[in-house]
C-alpha positions in Angstrom: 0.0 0.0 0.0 1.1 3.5 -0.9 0.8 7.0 1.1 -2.7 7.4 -0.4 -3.9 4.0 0.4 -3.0 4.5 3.9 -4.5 7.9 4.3 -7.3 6.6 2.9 -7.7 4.1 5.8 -7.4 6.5 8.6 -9.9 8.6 6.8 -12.2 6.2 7.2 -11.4 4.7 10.3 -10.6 8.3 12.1 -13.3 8.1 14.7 -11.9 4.8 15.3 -8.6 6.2 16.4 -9.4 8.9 17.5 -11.9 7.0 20.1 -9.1 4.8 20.9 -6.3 7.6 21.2 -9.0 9.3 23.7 -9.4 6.2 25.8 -5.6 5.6 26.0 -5.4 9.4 27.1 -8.1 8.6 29.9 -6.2 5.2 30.8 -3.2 7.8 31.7 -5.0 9.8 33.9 -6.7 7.2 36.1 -3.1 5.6 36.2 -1.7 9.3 37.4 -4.9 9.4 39.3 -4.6 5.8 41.1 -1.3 5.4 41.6 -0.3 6.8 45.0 2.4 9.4 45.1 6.2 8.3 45.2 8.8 10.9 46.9 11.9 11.1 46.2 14.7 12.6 48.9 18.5 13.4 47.5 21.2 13.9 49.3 25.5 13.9 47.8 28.8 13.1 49.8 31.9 14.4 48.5 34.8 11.9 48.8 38.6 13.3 49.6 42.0 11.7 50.6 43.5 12.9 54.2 46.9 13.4 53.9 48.1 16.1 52.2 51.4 16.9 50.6 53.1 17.9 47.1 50.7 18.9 44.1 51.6 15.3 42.6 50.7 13.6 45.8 47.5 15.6 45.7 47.1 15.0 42.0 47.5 11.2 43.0 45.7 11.3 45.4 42.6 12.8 43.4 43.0 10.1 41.0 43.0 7.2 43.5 39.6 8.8 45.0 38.2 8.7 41.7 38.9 5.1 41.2 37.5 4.3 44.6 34.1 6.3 44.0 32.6 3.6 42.1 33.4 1.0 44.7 31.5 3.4 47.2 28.4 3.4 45.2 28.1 -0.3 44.5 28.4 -0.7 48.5 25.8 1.4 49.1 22.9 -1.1 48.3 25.0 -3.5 50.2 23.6 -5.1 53.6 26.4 -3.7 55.9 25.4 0.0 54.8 21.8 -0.6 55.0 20.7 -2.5 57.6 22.5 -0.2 60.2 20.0 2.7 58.7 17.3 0.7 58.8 18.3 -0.2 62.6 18.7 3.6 64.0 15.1 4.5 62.2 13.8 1.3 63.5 12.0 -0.1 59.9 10.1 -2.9 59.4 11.9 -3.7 56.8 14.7 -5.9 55.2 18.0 -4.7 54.1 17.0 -6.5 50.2 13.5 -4.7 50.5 15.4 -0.9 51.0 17.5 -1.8 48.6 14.5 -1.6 46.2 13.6 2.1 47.4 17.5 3.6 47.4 19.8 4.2 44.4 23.3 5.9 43.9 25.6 7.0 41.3 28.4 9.2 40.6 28.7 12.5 37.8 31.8 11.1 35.7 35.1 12.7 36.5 34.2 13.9 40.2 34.4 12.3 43.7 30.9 13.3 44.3 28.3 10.2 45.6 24.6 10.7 45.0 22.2 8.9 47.0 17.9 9.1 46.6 15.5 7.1 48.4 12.3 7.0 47.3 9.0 6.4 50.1 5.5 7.5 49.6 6.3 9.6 52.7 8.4 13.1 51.7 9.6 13.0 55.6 10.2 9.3 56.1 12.5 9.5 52.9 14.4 12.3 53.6 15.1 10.2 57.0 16.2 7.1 55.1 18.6 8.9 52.7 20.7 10.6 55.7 20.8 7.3 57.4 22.1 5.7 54.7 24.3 8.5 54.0 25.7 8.5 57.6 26.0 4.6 57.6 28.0 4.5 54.2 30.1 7.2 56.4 31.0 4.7 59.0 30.9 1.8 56.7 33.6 3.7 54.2 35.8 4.5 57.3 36.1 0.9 58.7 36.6 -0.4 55.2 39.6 2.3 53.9 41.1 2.2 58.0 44.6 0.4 57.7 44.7 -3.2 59.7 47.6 -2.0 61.7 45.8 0.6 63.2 46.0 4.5 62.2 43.1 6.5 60.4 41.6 5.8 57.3 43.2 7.6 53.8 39.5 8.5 52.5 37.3 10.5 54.2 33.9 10.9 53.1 31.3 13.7 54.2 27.9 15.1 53.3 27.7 18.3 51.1 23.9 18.2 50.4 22.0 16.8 53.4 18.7 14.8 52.3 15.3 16.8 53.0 11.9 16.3 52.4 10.7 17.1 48.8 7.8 19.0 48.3 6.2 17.7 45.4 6.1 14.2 44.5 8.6 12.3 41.7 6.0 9.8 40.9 3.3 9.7 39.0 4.2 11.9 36.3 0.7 12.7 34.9 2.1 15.0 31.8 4.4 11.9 31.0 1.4 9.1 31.5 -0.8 11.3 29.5 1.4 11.7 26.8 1.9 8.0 26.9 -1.0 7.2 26.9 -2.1 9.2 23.8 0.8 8.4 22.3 -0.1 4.5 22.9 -4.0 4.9 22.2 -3.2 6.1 18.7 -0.9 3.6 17.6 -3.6 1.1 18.7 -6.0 3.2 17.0 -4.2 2.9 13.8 -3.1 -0.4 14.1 -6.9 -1.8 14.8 -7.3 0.4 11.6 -5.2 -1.6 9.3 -6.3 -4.7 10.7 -9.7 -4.3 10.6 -9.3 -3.2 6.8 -7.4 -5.8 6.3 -9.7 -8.7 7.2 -13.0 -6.2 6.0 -13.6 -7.7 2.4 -16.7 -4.9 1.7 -16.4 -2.9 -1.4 -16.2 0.3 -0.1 -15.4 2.7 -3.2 -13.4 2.8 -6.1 -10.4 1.7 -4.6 -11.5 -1.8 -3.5 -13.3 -2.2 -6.9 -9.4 -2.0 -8.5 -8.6 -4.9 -6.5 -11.1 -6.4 -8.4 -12.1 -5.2 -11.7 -10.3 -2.8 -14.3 -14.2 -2.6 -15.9 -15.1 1.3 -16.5 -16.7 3.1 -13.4 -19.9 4.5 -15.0 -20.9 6.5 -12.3 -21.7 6.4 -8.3 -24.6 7.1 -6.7 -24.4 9.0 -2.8 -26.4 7.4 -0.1 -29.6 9.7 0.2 -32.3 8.3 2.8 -35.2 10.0 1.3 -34.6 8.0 -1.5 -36.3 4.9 0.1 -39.7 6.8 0.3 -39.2 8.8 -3.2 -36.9 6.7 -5.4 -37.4 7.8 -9.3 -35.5 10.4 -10.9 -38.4 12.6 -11.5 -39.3 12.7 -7.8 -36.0 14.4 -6.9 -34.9 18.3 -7.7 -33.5 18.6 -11.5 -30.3 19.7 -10.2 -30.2 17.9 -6.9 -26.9 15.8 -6.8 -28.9 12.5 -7.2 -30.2 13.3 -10.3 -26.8 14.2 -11.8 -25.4 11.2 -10.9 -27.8 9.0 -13.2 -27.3 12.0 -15.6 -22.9 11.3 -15.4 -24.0 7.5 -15.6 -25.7 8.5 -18.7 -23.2 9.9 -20.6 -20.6 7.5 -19.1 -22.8 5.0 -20.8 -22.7 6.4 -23.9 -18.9 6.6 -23.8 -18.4 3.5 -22.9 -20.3 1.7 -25.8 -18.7 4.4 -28.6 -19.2 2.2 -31.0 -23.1 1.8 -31.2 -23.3 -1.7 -30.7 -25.3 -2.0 -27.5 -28.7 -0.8 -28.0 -29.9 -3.4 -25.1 -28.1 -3.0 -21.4 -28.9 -5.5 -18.9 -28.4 -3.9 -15.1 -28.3 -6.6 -12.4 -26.5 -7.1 -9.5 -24.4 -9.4 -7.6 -26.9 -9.9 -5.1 -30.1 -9.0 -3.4 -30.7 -5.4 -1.9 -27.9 -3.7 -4.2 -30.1 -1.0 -5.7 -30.4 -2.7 -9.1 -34.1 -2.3 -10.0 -34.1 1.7 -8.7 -31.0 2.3 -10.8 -32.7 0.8 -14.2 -35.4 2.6 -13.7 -33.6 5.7 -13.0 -31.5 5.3 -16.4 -34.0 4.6 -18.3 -35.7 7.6 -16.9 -32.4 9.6 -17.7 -32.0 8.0 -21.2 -35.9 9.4 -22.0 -35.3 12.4 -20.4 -32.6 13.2 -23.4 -34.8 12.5 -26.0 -34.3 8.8 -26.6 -37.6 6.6 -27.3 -36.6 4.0 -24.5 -38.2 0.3 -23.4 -37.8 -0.6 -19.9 -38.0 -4.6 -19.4 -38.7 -5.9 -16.0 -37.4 -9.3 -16.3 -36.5 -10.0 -12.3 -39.1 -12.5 -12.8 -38.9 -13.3 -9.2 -39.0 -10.6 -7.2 -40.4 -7.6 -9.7 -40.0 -4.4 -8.4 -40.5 -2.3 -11.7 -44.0 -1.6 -12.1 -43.9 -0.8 -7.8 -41.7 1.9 -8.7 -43.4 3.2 -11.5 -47.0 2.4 -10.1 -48.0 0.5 -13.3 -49.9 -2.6 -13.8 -47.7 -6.1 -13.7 -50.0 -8.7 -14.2 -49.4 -8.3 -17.9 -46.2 -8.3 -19.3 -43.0 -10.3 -20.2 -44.1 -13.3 -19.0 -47.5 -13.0 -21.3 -45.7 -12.3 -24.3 -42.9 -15.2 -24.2 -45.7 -17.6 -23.6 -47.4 -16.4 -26.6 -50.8 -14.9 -24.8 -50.6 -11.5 -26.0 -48.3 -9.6 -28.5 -46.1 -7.0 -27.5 -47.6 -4.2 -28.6 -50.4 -4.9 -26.3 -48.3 -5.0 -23.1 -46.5 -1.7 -23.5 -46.9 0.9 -20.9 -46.3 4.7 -21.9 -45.1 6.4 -18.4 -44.5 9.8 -17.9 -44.1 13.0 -20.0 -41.4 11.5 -22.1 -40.9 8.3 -24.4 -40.9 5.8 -22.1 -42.0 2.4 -22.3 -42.4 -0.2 -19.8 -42.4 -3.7 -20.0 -43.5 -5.0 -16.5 -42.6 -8.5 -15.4 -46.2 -10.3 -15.8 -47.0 -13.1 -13.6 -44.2 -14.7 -11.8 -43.4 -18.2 -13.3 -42.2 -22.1 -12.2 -39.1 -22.0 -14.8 -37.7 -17.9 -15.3 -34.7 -19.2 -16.2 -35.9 -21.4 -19.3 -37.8 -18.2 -20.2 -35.4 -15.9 -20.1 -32.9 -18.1 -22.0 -35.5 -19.2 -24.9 -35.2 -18.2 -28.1 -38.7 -16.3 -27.7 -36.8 -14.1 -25.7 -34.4 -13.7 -27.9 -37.0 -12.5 -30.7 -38.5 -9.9 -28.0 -35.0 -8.1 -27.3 -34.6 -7.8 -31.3 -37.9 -6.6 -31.6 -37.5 -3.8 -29.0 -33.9 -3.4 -30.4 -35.7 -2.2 -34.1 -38.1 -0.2 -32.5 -36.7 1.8 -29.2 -33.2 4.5 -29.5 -32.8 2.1 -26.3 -33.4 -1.1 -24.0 -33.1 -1.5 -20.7 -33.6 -4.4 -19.2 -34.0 -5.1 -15.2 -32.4 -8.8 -14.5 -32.3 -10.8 -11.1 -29.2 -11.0 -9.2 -26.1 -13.0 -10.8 -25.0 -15.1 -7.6 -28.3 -16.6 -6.0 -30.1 -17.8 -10.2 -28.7 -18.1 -13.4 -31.1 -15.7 -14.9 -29.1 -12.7 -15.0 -26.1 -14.9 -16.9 -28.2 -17.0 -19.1 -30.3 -13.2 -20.4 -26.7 -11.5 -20.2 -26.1 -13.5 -23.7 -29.0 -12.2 -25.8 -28.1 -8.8 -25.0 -25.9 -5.9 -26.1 -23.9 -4.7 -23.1 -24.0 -5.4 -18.9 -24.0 -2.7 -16.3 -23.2 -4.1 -12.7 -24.7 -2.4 -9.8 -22.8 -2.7 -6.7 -24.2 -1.5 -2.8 -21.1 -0.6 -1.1 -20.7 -1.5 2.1 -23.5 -4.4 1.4 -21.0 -6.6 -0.7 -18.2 -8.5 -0.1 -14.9 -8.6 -2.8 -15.3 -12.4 -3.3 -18.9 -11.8 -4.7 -18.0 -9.4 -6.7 -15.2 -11.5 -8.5 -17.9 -14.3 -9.3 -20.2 -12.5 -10.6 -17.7 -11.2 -13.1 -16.4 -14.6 -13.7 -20.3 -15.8 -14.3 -20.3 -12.7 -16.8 -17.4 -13.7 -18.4 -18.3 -17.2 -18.7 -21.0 -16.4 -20.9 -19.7 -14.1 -22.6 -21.4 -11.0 -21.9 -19.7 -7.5 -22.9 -19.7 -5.8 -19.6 -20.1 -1.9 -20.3 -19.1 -0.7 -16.6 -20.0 -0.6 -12.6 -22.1 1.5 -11.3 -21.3 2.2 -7.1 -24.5 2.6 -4.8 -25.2 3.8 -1.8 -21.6 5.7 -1.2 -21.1 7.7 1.7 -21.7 11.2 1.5 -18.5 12.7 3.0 -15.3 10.5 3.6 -12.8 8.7 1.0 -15.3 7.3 -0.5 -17.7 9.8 -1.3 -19.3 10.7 -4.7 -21.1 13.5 -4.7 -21.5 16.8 -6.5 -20.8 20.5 -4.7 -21.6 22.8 -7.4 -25.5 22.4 -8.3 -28.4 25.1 -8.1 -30.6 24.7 -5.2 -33.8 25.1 -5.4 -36.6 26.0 -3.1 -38.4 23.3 -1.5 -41.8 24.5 -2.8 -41.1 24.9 -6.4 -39.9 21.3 -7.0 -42.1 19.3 -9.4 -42.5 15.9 -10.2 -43.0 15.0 -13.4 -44.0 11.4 -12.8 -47.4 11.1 -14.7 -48.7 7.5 -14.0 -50.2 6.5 -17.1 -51.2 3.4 -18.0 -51.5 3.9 -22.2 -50.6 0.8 -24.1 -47.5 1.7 -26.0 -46.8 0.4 -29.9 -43.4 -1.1 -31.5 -44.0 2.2 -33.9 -42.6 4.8 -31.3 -40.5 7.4 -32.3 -38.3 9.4 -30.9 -38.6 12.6 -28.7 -37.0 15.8 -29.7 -33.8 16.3 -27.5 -33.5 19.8 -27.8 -35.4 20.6 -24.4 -32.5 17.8 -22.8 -29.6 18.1 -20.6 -27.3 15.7 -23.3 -27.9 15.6 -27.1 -27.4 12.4 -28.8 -24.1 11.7 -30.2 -23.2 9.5 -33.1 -22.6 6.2 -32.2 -23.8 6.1 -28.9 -26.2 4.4 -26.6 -29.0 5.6 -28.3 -28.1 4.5 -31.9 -30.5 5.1 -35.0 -33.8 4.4 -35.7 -33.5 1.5 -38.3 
């Protein structure tokens, strides 16, 4: 993963972190908060020689001091220096136990011995230190004293007597919050990449690459008054939704240059994608620029079309592949513009022998001499054939996909059931995207309009259309018609 990728992932994992980073930072203050206070009392011995003579003698003499100043400060943790201290304060303690509260050192090149002793009483501490302080006196002086009698060469005596601190040395609550931060992020961001690397969900664009190369037609942003008013026509003209099946549009028409797919099958790879509401919605788009278009409902197992649309299913595809009624008799005409519908009829025992006969076959060419465009509204690819077995009788397929509804894995084979077959796949539409984040697709710059002047130009009409129909004039469209496109030439 580059920089991007991984930006990406803290973008949309940031109130992850930053909930985690936040309860690190509160783990540091009920530590500093918990943790009883620790005081620490100092106190530093200087270490000289006795005799005194000539400046080399001295100059020996510093040296040899020097030398022996180590020694000193390993021997103060010994037993002999603190168990006398321990003895004239009268502590319940062991000599091995003290050892655990006192430490000593020395600055480098001096004769100077620094002792601290740390207690969770400021006054009791200060006590221990100048105990030990005066027994690694007395302890010095024995050990340095000549056997044969006489007074010891090193004499050793307090420069900075021990007293009780103030303030405590422990906790340090700017140091355990800044740990703890500091720990609560990198948690944070590694949950992050661990959680997006076991989360399979297509997301956005970038988890599609890891999958496909297939054109991105369009995306459409998550909009939850959309479940109550889902067509085109019920949202604003310039209202982000709308120009998103607008983009998809003219993606579309990009995408098959060459003419050649006057039929697009949209299905998904499963249930609950968005599917249906997205053919509808292009063919809706596709009419709105002119185009005489057919919409086919052939989910012959859960129809959702004529719902949308408010039209009358109980004749339709089914009727005419069984040979009850012609065509032209189960055309709808909806709305204002040229659009035709083709609802589902009644649901049947065997829609995938249907939808793969050679009756159907007959019906797409028929609509394909007749209509600028066909679109047709198949069941998902991964629970029935259907969607595969129609994908061959027709020009081009658009995949819907519900981000954050399916998983990478599906999406790979439902291509590979596409390829199979030998369907030409024209691109992927994205549903449902987030409307800020990484993933977003949305538009900034639209005209908004007042919430009283919006219109909806849904008219639900229930005229029986004709294979005859011709096409609108585009000139009151968004998009002309270009050569070559989606929309072809009336043969």
């Amino acid at each position: 993963m580059d920089l991007h990728e991984y930006a990406r992932i803290l973008r949309r994992n940031w109130i992850l972190v930053v909930a985690i980073s936040m309860a690190g930072l509160l783990a540091g203050g009920a530590a500093s908060i918990l943790v009883k206070p620790t005081y620490t009392a100092d106190t530093q011995l200087f270490v000289a020689i006795q005799n005194s003579g000539s400046v080399q003698e001295l100059q020996q003499g510093n040296t040899f001091s020097q030398a022996r100043v180590q020694s000193y400060v390993k021997t103060v943790k010994t037993p002999a220096v603190l168990q006398p201290a321990i003895d004239s304060l009268g502590l319940n303690l062991t000599a091995s136990e003290l050892a655990k509260n006192v430490s000593a050192g020395s600055d480098l090149n001096t004769v100077l011995i620094n002792i601290s002793v740390s207690d969770t009483s400021p006054v009791q501490a200060a006590a221990v230190a100048q105990a030990v302080a005066d027994s690694l006196i007395h302890v010095i002086d024995g050990l340095e004293r000549p056997k044969n009698g006489g007074a010891s060469a090193v004499s050793l005596s307090i420069v900075t007597p021990a007293v009780a601190p103030k303030t405590p040395s422990a906790p340090n609550t700017r140091l355990n919050l800044i740990l703890g931060l500091i720990i609560g992020a990198a948690s944070g961001v590694g949950i992050a990449l661990l959680r997006t690397t076991l989360d399979s969900r297509v997301r956005g664009e970038s988890d599609l690459r890891q999958v496909t190369d297939s054109p991105l037609l369009g995306g459409i942003s998550f909009d939850a008054g959309a479940v109550q008013r889902p067509l085109l026509t019920q949202a604003s003209h310039q209202s982000p939704r709308a120009e998103s099946f607008r983009q998809i549009r003219t993606n579309l028409q990009f995408a098959n240059v060459a003419g050649k797919a006057k039929t697009v099958l949209v299905t998904s790879s499963v249930p609950g994608e968005g599917k249906s509401t997205t053919a509808t919605n292009l063919a809706i788009a596709l009419a709105q620029a002119g185009q005489s278009v057919c919409l086919v409902d052939a989910d012959l197992r859960r129809p959702t079309v004529s719902k949308y649309l408010g039209l009358d299913r109980n004749a339709g595809l089914t009727t005419a592949l069984v040979g009850i009624a012609d065509i032209n008799d189960l055309l709808q005409h909806w709305g204002d513009d040229q659009l035709y519908v083709l609802t589902s009829g009644q649901i049947p025992p065997n829609p995938s022998e249907l939808l793969g006969s050679d009756a159907m076959k007959r019906l797409v060419k028929r609509l394909e001499d007749a209509f600028d465009a066909v679109v047709i509204d198949a069941p998902p690819l991964l629970p029935v054939t259907d969607a595969a077995v129609l994908a061959q009788h027709v020009g081009g397929v658009v995949v819907v996909i519900g981000t954050q509804k399916l998983r990478r894995h599906e999406l790979q084979k439902s291509l590979n059931a596409l390829e199979m077959v030998g369907a030409n796949i024209l691109g992927i539409v994205l549903n449902r995207l987030p409307l800020k984040g990484p993933d977003a697709y949305s538009y900034t710059y639209y005209v908004q309009e007042e919430e009283g002047s919006r219109k909806v130009r849904a008219s639900k009409s229930s005229k029986q259309g004709n294979l005859t129909v011709k096409s609108g004039d585009p000139a009151d469209f968004d998009y002309a018609r270009p050569a070559g496109s989606l929309s072809g030439r009336r043969r």
